[in-house]
C-alpha positions, 0 to 999 in steps of 0.5 A: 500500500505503501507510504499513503496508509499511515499505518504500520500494523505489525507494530504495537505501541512504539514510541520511537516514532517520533513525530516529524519535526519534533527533536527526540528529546522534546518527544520524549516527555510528550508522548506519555499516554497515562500518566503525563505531566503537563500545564496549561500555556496562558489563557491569553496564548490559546487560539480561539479565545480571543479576549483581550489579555489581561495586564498581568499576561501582558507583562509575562510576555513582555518578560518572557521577550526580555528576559536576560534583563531579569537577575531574580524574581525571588522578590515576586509573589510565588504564583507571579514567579510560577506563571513566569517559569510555565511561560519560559518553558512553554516558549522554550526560552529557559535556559541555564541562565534564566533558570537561576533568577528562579532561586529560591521563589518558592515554586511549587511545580518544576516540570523541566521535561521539554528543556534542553541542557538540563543536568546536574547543575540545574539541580541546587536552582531546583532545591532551592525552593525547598519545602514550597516544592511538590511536583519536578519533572526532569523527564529526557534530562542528564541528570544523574544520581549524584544530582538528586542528593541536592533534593533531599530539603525538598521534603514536601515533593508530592510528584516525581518524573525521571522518564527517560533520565538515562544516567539514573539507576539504584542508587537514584532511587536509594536517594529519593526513597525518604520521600514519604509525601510521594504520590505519583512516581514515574521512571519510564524507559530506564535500562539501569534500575535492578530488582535490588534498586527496587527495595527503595520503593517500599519506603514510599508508602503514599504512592498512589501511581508508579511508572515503571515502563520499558524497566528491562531490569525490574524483575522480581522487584515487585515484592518490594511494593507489597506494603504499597497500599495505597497505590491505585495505578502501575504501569510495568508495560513492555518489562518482558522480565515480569512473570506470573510470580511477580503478579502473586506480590500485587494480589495485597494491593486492593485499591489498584485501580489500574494496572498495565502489565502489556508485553510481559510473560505473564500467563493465565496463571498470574492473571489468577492472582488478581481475583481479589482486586475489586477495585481495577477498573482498567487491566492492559494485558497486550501481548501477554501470553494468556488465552481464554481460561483467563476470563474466569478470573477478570469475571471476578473483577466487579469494577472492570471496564476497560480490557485490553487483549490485543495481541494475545493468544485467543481462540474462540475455545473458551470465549464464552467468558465475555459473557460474563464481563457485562460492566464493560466499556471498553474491549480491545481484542485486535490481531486475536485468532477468534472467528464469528463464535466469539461474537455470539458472546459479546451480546449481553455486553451492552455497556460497551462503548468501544470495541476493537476487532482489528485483523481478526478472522470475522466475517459479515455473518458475525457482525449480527451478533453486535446489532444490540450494542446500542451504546457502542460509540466507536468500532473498529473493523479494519483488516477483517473479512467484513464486507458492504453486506455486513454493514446492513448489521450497523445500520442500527448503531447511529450513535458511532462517532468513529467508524474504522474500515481500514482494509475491509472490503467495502465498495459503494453498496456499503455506503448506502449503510452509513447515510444515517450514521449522523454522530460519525466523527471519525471515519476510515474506509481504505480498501480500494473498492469505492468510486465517486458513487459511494462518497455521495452517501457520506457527503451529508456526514457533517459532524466529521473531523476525520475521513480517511479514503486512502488507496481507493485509486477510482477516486476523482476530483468529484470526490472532493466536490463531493466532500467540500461542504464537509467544512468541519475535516480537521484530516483528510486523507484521499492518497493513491487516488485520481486526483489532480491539481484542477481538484484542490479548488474544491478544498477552499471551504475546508477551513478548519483542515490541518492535514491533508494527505495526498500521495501518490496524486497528480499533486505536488508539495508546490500545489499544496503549499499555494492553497495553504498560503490562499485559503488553507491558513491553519493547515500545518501537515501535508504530504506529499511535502 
């Protein structure tokens, strides 16, 4: 299909795909899907909120525009400091220098995990703010053990992020480990913590969240955590060192209401383990080699709503578990060797809102047996034998905001199923099969943001007349197709379009770039570019 598809579907969730454009650093503290830190830029800055900005907001920026002038701002209310501080790294202005004018102001939050040059001499600025300070992130930074003894006044820190912090090991978490106000730790992508590292992590006792992610070297650490009662989320995804004995020290942890344990060893025997979590609400278990025989224990799991069996060893034997797992809102069971049999018993899962069915063996036929899922909101059916005759079966769920046909083999008749799907959002019909014909059924979806019609080479510049009074696309995607240059004049209403993906078109990066500058103004991504 080539480069028009986005999609790389032997992959799972790879974070080294860095966004284009972005340095790897900067991607780094951004691309935390669970439990990222982050602050909001200044109202004044948000597009779209077109107040005139308060005198405080305008001196901020003044600030920020001026700042080498500034030796100190320990004299300035805290809260004062703090909007200074967010403004300088949002605008990626902070550096080492302007970093020391913020000695000791008090500030209660430090996240430092998009500036470059952080390392061990930021750190004596950092403690400076002594007891006032309760949230640091030094995610992608250089700092290294010996630069988190400077933290040890810092008595009062609620939150601590060392993603990526690749000179950290034991002996960094040795030095935090007298930190009982702790809440929320998170050491992400880390080669150097070790099962004997892990000790320090008992002391920790109000930990509410920990972070272990892609931590090679954590296994048999986990018993370390058994007086961590207060804990409500762990994340140990991508630890192929965790096994079924490491999920016997989590079965104390009652409160846990999340635990993400994807791409571990863990079999069905260690998902036993977790019968007595009453409490989970979420449990990703992608990649792991469980089958089936699991389903007995998550039915035990009064409060589980969001299941995640991606990539798992699952056949239909044994699957009429799922009938047991009825509070369900959200079931991933995408690249699962199941068949029509295992839908049978997802009917009596009507809380479900989200249901992931990627490249599994259903057909048109098994699509029957979801007609009663009346809260379902998004579907995902790409790669799988459905065709435009299984579509007759969604004709009932018109509350779908996203719909993904990616690879399915639907062509213009299918369409017809989809005119009335009017909360649509969201929707991917790329197999190759539909002409101009079929977009006239989908041209009247007005709440989509998203349309991605890639690698249906029968597609004309009609198809984008077609789809021109859809002015709410935020991304469209008509790549290997028939389109030319004469087409783009139907693009012109689309204001609000961002990206715009036409590959393997009769159209240029230059021909694109001329709309932009004319009529496109907010599009920032474009292929080809």
């Amino acid at each position: 299909m080539g480069g028009a598809c986005s999609r790389k579907r032997v992959q799972l969730d790879n974070e080294d795909n860095f966004p284009s454009g972005s340095s790897r650093r900067y991607s780094k503290s951004a691309s935390s899907k669970w439990l990222a830190t982050s602050f909001s830029r200044p109202a004044c800055e948000q597009r779209g909120n077109q107040r005139c900005p308060s005198l405080l907001e305008l001196c901020i920026q003044n600030i920020r525009e001026d700042i080498d002038r500034y030796s100190t701002f320990s004299m300035l209310p805290r809260d004062i400091s703090q909007q200074i501080f967010n403004e300088l790294v949002y605008s990626q202005r902070l550096t080492d220098i302007s970093f020391e004018s913020f000695r000791d102001c008090a500030l209660q939050d430090l996240h430092l995990g998009e500036c470059p040059g952080v390392n061990d001499s930021w750190m004596d600025v950092i403690s400076s703010q002594g007891i006032s300070l309760l949230s640091v992130d030094l995610s992608g930074s250089d700092v290294t053990d010996s630069g988190l003894i400077d933290l040890e006044d810092c008595t009062n820190l609620q939150s601590l992020n060392f993603n990526y912090c690749d000179q950290i090991s034991d002996l960094g978490l040795d030095q935090i480990s007298g930190f009982s106000n702790l809440t929320s730790l998170s050491f992400r992508r880390n080669n150097s913590i070790t099962e004997q590292g892990m000790s320090a992590l008992g002391s920790l006792v109000n930990l509410v969240k920990l972070d272990l992610e892609r931590c090679p070297g954590i296994g048999g650490g986990l018993v370390h955590l058994k007086g961590l009662t207060k804990l409500e989320s762990l994340n140990i995804k991508w630890c192929n060192c965790i096994t079924d004995a490491d999920m016997k020290h989590l079965s104390g942890l009652t409160n846990l209401k999340e635990l993400q344990i994807s791409c571990s060893k863990v079999t069905d025997v260690g998902i036993s383990y977790l019968k007595g979590l009453c409490k989970l609400n979420l449990l990703n278990l992608e990649g792991c080699p469980v089958t089936a025989a699991c389903l007995e224990t998550l039915s035990a799991l009064s409060s589980l709503l969001y299941l995640n069996l991606n990539r798992c060893h699952l056949s239909d034997d044994g699957c009429e578990g799922f009938s047991k797992l009825g509070k369900l809102k959200v079931l991933n069971l995408g690249f699962n060797d199941i068949t029509d049999a295992c839908l049978v018993h997802l009917k009596g899962l009507t809380n479900l809102e989200s249901l992931n069915l990627d490249s599994c063996r259903i057909d048109d036929e098994g699509l029957a047996n979801i007609t009663g899922l009346q809260c379902l909101k998004c579907l995902v059916l790409s790669d799988t034998e459905v065709g435009s005759s299984g579509l007759r079966h969604l004709s009932g769920l018109t509350g779908l905001t996203h719909l993904d046909l990616f690879g399915a083999r639907i062509t213009d008749t299918g369409t017809n199923y989809l005119r009335n799907f009017k909360s649509l959002q969201s929707l991917e019909i790329c197999g190759g099969g539909l002409t101009d014909a079929g977009i006239r059924n989908i041209k009247d979806l007005s709440s989509l943001l998203l349309l991605n019609l890639s690698q249906n080479c029968n597609l004309t510049d009609k198809s984008l007349e077609l789809i021109s009074g859809l002015t709410g696309l935020v991304s469209l995607n008509v790549s290997n197709s028939r389109i030319t240059r004469a087409g783009l004049q139907h693009l012109k209403p689309l204001k609000t379009l961002k990206s715009l993906t036409l590959e393997s078109c009769k159209v240029t990066a230059n021909d694109i770039k001329k709309l932009q500058s004319t009529d496109l103004p907010q599009l920032v991504s474009y292929r080809p570019e």
